[in-house]
C-alpha positions in Angstrom: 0.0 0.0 0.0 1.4 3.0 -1.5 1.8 6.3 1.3 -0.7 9.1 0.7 0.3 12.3 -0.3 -1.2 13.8 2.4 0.9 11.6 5.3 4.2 11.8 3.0 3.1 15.8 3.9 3.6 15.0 7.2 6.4 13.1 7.0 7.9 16.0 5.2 7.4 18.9 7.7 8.0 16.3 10.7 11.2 16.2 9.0 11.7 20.0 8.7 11.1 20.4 12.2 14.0 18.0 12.9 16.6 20.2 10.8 15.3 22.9 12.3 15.8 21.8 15.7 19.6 20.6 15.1 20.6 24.0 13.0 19.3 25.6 15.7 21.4 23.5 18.4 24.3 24.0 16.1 24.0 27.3 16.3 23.5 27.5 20.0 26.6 25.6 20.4 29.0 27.1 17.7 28.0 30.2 16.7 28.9 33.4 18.1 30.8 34.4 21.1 28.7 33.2 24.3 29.9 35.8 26.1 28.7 39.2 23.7 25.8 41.1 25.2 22.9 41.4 22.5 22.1 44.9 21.5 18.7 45.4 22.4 15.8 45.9 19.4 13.3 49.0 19.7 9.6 47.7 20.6 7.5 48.2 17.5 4.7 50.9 19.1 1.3 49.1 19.2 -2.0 50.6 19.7 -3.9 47.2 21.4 -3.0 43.8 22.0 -4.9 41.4 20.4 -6.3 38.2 22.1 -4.7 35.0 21.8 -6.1 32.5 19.4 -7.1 29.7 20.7 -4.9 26.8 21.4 -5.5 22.9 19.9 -6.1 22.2 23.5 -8.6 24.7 24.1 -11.4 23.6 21.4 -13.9 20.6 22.6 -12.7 17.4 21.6 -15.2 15.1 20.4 -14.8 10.9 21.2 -15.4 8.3 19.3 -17.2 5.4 20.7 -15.2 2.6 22.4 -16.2 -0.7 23.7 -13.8 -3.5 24.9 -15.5 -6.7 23.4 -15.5 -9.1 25.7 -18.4 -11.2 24.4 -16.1 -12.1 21.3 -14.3 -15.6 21.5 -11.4 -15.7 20.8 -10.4 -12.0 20.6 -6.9 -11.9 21.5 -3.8 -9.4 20.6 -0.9 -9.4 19.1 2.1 -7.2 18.8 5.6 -6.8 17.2 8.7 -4.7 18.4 12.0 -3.7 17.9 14.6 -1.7 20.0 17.3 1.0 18.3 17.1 -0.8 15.1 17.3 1.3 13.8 14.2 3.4 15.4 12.2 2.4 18.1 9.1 0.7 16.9 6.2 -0.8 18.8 2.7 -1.8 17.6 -0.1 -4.3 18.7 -3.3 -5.4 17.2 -6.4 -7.3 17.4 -6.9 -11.0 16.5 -10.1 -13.5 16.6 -9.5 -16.9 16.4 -11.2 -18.2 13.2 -11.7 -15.1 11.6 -8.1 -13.8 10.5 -9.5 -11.3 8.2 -9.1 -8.9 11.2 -5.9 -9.9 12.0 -4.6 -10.1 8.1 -5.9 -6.7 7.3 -4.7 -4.7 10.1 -1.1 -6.1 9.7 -1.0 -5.2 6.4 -1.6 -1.7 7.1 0.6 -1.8 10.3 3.3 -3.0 7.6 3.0 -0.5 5.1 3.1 2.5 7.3 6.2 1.3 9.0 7.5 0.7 5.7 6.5 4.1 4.9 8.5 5.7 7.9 11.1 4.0 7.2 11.6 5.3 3.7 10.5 8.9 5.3 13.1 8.6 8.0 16.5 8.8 5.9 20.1 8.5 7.7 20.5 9.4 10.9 21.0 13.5 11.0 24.1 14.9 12.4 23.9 16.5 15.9 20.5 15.0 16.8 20.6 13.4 19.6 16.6 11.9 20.4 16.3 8.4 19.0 12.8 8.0 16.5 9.7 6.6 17.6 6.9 4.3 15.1 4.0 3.4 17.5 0.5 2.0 17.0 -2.1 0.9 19.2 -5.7 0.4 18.4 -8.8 0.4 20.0 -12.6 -0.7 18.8 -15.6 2.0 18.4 -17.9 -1.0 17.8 -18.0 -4.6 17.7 -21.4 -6.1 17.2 -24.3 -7.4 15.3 -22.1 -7.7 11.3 -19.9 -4.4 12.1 -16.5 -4.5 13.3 -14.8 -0.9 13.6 -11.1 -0.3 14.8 -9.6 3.3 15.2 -5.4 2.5 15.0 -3.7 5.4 16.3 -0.1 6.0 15.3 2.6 8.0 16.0 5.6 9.0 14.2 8.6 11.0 15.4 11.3 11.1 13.6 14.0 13.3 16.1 12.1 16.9 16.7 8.4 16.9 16.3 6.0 14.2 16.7 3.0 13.4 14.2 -0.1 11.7 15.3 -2.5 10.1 12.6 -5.3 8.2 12.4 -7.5 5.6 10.2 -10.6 3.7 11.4 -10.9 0.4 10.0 -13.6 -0.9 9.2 -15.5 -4.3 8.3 -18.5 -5.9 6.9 -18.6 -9.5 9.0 -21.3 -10.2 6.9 -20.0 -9.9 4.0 -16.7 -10.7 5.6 -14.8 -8.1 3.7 -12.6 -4.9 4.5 -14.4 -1.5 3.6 -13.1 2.0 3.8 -14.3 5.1 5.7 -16.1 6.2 3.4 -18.2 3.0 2.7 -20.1 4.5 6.0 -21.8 7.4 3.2 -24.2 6.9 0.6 -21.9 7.7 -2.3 -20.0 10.2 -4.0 -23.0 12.9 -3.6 -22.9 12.3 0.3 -19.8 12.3 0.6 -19.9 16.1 -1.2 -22.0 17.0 0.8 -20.3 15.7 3.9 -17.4 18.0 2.9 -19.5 20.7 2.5 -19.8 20.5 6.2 -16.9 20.0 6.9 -15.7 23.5 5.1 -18.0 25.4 6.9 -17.1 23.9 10.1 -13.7 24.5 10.2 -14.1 28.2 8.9 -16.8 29.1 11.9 -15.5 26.9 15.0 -11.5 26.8 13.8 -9.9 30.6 13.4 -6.5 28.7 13.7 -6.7 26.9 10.3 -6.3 30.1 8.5 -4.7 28.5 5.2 -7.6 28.2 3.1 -6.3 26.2 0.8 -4.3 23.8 2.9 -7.4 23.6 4.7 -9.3 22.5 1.4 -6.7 20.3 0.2 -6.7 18.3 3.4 -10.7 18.3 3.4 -10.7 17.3 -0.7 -13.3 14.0 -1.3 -11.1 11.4 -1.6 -10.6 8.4 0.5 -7.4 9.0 1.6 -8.4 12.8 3.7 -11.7 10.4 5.0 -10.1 7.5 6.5 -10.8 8.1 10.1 -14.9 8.3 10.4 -16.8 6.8 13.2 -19.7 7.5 15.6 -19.8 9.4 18.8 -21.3 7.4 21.5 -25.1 9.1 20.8 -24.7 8.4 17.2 -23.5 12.1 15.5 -20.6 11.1 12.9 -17.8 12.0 13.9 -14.3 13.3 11.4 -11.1 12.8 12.4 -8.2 14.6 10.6 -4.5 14.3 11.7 -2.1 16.9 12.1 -1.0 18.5 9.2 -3.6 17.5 7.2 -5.8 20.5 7.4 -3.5 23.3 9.1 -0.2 23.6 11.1 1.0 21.4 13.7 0.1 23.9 16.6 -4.0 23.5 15.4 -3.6 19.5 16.6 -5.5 17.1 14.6 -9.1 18.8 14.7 -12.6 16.5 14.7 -15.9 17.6 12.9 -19.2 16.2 14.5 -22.1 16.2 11.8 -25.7 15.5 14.1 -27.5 12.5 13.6 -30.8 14.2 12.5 -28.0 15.9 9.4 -26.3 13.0 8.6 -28.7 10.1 8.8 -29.8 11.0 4.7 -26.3 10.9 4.1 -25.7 6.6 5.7 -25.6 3.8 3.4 -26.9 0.4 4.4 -23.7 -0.5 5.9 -23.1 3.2 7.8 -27.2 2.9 9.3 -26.1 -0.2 9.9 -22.8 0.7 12.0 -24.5 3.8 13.7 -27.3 1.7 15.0 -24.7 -1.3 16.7 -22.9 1.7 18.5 -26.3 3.5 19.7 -27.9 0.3 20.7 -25.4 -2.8 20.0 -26.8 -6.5 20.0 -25.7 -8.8 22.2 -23.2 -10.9 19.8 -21.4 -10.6 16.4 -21.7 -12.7 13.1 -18.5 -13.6 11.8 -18.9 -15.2 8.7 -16.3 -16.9 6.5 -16.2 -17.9 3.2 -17.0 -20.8 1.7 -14.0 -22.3 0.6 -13.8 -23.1 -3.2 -11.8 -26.3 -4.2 -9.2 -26.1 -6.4 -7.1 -29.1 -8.6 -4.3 -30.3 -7.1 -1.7 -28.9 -9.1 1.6 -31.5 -10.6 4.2 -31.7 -8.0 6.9 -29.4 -8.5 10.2 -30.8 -10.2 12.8 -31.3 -7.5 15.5 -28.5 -7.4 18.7 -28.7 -5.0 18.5 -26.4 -1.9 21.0 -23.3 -1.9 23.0 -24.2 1.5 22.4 -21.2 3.8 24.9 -18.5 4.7 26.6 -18.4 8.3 26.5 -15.4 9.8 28.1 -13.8 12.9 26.6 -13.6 16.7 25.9 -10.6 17.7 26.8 -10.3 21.3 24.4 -9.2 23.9 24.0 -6.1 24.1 24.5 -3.9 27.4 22.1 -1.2 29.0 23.1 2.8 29.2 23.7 3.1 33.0 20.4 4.2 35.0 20.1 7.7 36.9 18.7 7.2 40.3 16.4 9.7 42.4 15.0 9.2 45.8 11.8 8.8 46.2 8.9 6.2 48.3 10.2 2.8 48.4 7.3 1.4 46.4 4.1 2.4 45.2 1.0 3.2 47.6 -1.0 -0.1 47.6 1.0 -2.1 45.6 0.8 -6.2 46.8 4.6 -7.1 47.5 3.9 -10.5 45.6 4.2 -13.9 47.5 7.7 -14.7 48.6 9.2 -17.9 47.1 11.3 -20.7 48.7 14.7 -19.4 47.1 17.0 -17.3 49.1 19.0 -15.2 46.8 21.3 -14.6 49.0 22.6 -18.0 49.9 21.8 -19.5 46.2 22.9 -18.7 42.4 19.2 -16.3 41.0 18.4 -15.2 37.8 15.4 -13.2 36.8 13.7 -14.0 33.6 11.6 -11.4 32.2 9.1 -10.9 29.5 7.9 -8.1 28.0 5.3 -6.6 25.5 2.3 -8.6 26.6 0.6 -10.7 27.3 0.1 -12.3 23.7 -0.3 -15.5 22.0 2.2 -17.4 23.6 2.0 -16.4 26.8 0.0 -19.6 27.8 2.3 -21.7 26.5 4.7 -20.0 28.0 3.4 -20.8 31.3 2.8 -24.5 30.9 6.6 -24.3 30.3 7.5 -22.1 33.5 4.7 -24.3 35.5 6.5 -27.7 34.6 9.8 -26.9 35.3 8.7 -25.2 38.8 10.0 -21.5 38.0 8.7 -18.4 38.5 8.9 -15.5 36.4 8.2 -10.9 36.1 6.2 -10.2 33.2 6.2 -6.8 32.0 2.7 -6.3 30.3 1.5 -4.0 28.0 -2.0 -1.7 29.3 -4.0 -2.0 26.4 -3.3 -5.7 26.2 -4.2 -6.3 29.3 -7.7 -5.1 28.5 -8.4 -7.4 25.9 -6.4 -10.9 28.3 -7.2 -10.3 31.9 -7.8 -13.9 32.4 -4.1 -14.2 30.8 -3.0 -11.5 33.4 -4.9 -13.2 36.7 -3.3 -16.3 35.6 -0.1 -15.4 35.7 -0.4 -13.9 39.2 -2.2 -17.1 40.0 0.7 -19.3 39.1 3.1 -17.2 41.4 4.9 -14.9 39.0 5.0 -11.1 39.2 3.1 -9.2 36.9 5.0 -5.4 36.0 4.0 -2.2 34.7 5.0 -1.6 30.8 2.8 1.5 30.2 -0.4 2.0 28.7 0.3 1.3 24.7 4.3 1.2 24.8 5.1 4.9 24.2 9.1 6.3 24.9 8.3 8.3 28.2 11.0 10.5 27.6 9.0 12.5 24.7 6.0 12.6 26.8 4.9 15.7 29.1 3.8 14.9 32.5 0.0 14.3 32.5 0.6 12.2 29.3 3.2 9.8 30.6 1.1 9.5 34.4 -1.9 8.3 32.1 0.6 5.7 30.4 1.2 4.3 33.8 -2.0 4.9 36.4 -4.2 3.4 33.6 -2.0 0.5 33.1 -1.4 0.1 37.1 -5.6 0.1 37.2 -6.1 -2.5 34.2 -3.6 -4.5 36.2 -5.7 -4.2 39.4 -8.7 -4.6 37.6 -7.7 -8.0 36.3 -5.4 -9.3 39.2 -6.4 -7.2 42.6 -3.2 -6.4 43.0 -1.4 -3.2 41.6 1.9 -3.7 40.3 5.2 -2.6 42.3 7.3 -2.4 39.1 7.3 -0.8 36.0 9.7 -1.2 33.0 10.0 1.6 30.9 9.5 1.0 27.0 13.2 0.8 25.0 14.7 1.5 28.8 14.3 4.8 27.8 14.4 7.0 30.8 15.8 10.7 32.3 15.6 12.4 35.6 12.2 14.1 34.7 10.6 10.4 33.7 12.6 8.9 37.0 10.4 11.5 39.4 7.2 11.6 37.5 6.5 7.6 37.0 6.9 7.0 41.2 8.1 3.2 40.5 11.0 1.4 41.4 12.4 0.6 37.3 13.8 -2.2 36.2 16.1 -2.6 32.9 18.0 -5.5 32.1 21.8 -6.9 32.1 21.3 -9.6 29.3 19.6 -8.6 25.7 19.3 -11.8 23.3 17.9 -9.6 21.0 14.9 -12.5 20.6 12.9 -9.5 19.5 15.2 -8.8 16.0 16.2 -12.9 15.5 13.6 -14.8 15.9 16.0 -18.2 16.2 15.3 -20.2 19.1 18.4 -21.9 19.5 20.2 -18.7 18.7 18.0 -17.2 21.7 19.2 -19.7 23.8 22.7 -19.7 23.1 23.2 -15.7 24.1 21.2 -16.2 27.0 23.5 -18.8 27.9 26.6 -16.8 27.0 25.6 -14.0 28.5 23.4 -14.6 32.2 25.2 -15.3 35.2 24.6 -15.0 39.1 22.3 -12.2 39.5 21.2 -10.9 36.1 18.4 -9.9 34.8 17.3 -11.4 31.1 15.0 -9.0 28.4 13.0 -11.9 26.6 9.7 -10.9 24.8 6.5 -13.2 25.7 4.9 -11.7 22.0 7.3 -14.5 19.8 6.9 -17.9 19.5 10.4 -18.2 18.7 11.0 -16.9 22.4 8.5 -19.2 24.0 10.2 -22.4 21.9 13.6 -21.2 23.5 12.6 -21.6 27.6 13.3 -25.1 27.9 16.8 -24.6 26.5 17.3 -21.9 28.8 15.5 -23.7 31.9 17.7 -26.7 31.0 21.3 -24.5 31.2 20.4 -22.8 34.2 19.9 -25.9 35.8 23.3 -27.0 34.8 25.2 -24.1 36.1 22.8 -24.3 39.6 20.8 -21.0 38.8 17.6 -20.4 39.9 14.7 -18.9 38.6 13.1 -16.6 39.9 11.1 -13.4 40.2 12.3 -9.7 40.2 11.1 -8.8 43.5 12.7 -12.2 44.5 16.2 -11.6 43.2 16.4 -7.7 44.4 14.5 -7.8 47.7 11.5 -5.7 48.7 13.5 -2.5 49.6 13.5 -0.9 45.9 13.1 2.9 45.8 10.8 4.6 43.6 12.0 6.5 41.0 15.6 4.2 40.9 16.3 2.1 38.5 17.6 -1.5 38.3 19.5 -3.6 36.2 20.5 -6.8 38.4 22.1 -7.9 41.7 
C-alpha cells in the first residue's frame, strides 16, 4: 500500500522540524561568542494587544465510541517490536480466532506504514541526539451485530516533532470483507455534501486553520483525507483529521461532528447499519467466512537442490546505558509485594527472567513451560493488552509470578509531558488491578528509555535489564538460547519478549542451562528484595 500524499506531507514537515531543531542546536553551540551582550531591538509601538487565538487544546474534543468486546471468542492481541534498530518501533493489534480477516488486514496496514516511515526517516541526521519513535495501538468503536470498527492510532517521530495520525478500520462481517471510511456514506453525492460541512465547520469553530487552501486540500473528497470516520457514543458522525492535514502542527489534529438528525440521509446500508450497533449494539457478532472453493491439485513441483544457507556472525548481547537514580517512596502506595518464594537469593545462584510486551499469544504456552519446570517469572505487560487478556494476566499472578508495569500502549516516556506519561502508567497500574487485585510494584519503561524528569514523575522502582538476546530482532530459538546462555550469570536480569513464539520455543533450553550451572529462577522482587526505591532504577544484583 502506496503512502498518501497527504501523510508523505507530514512526513515532510516532521522532517523540517527536525533540521530545524539541530541548526538551531548547532548554532547555539557554535556560533557566536557566548559571552557578547545582544544589542537590544526598539519595541514596534502598538495601539492594542490582540487576544490569543485559541490553542489545539482549548477547542472541545469530540470521542469516538469505544467498547472492549469481551463477548467475542477468541479476541486476543498481538504485537511486534524492535529496540534502536534502527528506530524504536512498537505496535499491537487485534486478532479473533477463526476469523483472520481482522488480524490479516490490520497487519498489512501496520506493515505498510512502517514501511513508509522507514523510507521517510533517511540517515540518521548529524547532531540529533533523540532516537525516532513508530508506534501504533488500536482500539474498537464498535464490535457487534455484522460491524467490526477499529480506530489504529499512530505516532511517528522522527527526532524533533512528533505526528499523530489516524484511520478507522472498518469491516463488513457479513459480507466478511474490509471497507473503507467512506463505505459509512451513501456515495460520492454524500460524501460532497459531507465535505460541505466539513468546510464550513472548520471556517466558523476553527480561526486557527487560517490557510484556506491547505485547509481545502486536506478536506478534498477522496478516501485517503476520510479514513478516520466513526460515531460518537449518541450516534452524531464523527471526522477525524491528523495533524498537518488541514493546518499547522500547533492547530492538533481537529474533529468535525455532523448531528444525527444531518447526517442520517447521508448513511448507506452498511453506515445505518454501523451507527445503530454503536447507539444500541446487540448482544453478539456474526462472523462469517467464506465458503472455501476447491481447487485441482496442481503437478508436483520438479525437485530443485536447496542453496546451502549462509553463516552469519553472533551478535553479542547487548548492554544497557547506565540508570540515573532519584530518591523517592520505596514502592508504590497499595502495591501487593507479591508472595515470597522458597529461594534465598542470598545463599543461592538467582536469575530473573523477564518478559515483555504482553501478554500475547504465547504467553500460555509459556506458562505450561514455566509451570512444569517449577520456576517463576516478572512479566512486564503492556496496558492495552491487558484489557483485551485479563484472564491471561490473573493467571499469571495465580501461578506465582510477578506481573509489572510496561505502560499504557508502549510509548518512549521521555517524549512525553507529565500528564501524558502519568496516564501511560496509572491506567496501566488500574487495568492490572482490575484483572489481578493487585497493583503492580514495578514498571519497565519501554526501549529503557528513561531521564531524571521520567525517573520523578512515574513513582516506581524501574527495572532494565543486564542480558539482551535480541529474541525480538532474530527470531531463532536456538540462537536465543545460546546468548542467554553466554551472556546470564549469578544475578542478572534477562530482556525476553513473551509476543514470539520463537522466544517461548527457547525456555526449555534456557531452563535446562540454568539448571546446569545451579541457577535459579526466579522473580524480580525475588532476586532484588523488597527494599526498591521509587523513582531508581535496576538492572541486576
Amino acid at each position: 500500500m502506496a503512502i498518501s500524499l497527504r501523510r508523505a506531507r507530514a512526513h515532510l514537515l516532521a522532517r523540517l522540524l527536525l533540521l530545524g531543531a539541530v541548526a538551531l542546536l548547532a548554532g547555539g553551540c557554535l556560533g557566536g561568542d557566548s559571552d557578547a551582550t545582544p544589542s537590544a531591538s526598539p519595541s514596534p509601538t502598538r495601539e492594542a494587544t490582540p487576544p490569543p487565538s485559541p490553542t489545539a487544546e482549548e477547542y472541545a474534543v469530540a470521542e469516538y465510541a469505544r467498547v472492549v468486546p469481551e463477548w467475542i471468542e477468541g479476541l486476543d492481541t498481538q504485537a511486534a517490536s524492535r529496540l534502536r534498530d534502527p528506530f524504536n518501533y512498537y505496535a499491537t493489534w487485534p486478532v479473533i480466532d477463526g476469523y483472520p480477516l481482522l488480524g490479516d488486514e490490520l497487519w498489512a496496514i501496520i506493515q505498510a506504514a512502517r514501511a513508509a516511515f522507514d523510507e521517510h526517516l533517511g540517515p540518521p541526521l548529524q547532531g540529533s541526539l533523540a532516537m525516532p519513535e513508530f508506534n501504533v495501538s488500536f482500539e474498537f468503536i464498535v464490535a457487534s451485530g455484522s460491524v467490526i470498527g477499529v480506530r489504529l492510532e499512530q505516532y511517528e517521530f522522527f527526532g524533533a516533532g512528533g505526528a499523530n495520525l489516524a484511520t478507522t478500520v472498518w469491516f463488513d462481517t457479513a459480507a466478511h470483507q474490509r471497507v473503507p471510511a467512506t463505505a459509512l456514506l451513501d456515495g460520492e453525492a454524500a460524501l460532497q455534501q459531507v465535505v460541505e460541512i466539513v468546510r464550513d465547520t472548520l471556517r466558523n469553530e476553527r480561526p486557527d486553520l487560517m490557510d484556506v487552501e491547505f485547509m481545502e486540500r486536506g478536506t478534498a473528497p477522496t478516501e485517503e483525507n476520510y479514513d478516520a470516520i466513526g460515531f460518537t457514543p449518541e450516534g452524531d458522525l464523527l471526522i477525524e483529521f491528523d495533524e498537518y492535514q488541514v493546518g499547522p502542527g500547533a492547530s492538533g489534529e481537529p474533529r468535525v461532528v455532523i448531528p444525527n438528525a444531518t447526517v442520517a440521509p447521508l448513511l448507506s446500508e452498511f453506515g445505518l447499519r454501523a451507527q445503530r450497533e454503536v447507539t444500541n449494539p446487540s448482544a453478539e457478532i456474526v462472523l462469517a467466512t467464506p465458503t472455501p472453493t476447491p481447487t485441482p491439485t496442481p503437478p508436483p513441483p520438479t525437485a530443485t537442490p536447496s542453496p546451502s544457507p549462509t553463516a552469519t556472525a553472533m551478535p553479542t548481547a547487548t548492554a544497557m546505558p547506565t540508570a540515573t537514580a532519584t530518591a523517592g517512596p520505596t514502592q508504590t502506595p497499595g502495591a501487593s509485594v507479591p508472595p515470597g518464594g522458597t529461594v534465598d537469593c542470598e545463599q543461592v545462584a538467582c536469575v530473573a527472567l523477564t518478559f515483555d510486551d504482553g501478554p500475547g499469544r504465547p504467553t500460555g504456552r509459556l506458562l505450561d513451560i514455566l509451570a512444569a519446570h517449577g520456576s517463576r517469572a516478572t512479566f512486564f505487560v503492556v496496558g492495552v493488552s491487558v484489557q483485551y487478556s485479563p484472564e491471561m494476566v490473573a493467571r499469571i499472578v495465580d501461578e506465582g509470578h510477578e506481573v509489572g508495569n510496561h505502560t499504557f500502549n508502549h510509548r518512549d516516556l521521555t517524549k512525553l509531558g507529565g500528564d501524558a506519561l502519568q496516564e501511560q502508567v496509572d491506567e496501566t497500574n488500574d487495568a492490572i488491578k482490575a484483572a489481578t487485585g493487585q497493583r503492580p510494584r514495578l514498571l519497565r519503561p519501554p526501549y529503557g528509555a528513561m531521564d531524571e524528569r521520567t525517573a520523578a514523575l512515574v513513582g516506581m522502582p524501574m527495572v532494565l535489564w543486564s542480558v539482551d538476546p535480541r529474541d525480538w530482532a532474530d527470531h531463532d530459538a536456538a540462537l536465543v538460547a545460546q546468548r542467554v546462555a553466554e551472556n546470564a550469570r549469578r544475578g542478572s536480569i534477562v530482556l525476553l519478549h513473551d509476543i514470539h513464539e520463537t522466544t517461548v520455543d527457547a525456555v526449555p533450553a534456557i531452563l535446562a542451562d540454568f539448571d546446569r550451572r545451579g541457577l535459579h529462577v526466579v522473580t524480580v522482587s525475588e532476586l532484588l528484595g523488597d527494599d526498591l526505591v521509587a523513582g531508581r532504577s535496576y538492572r541486576g544484583r
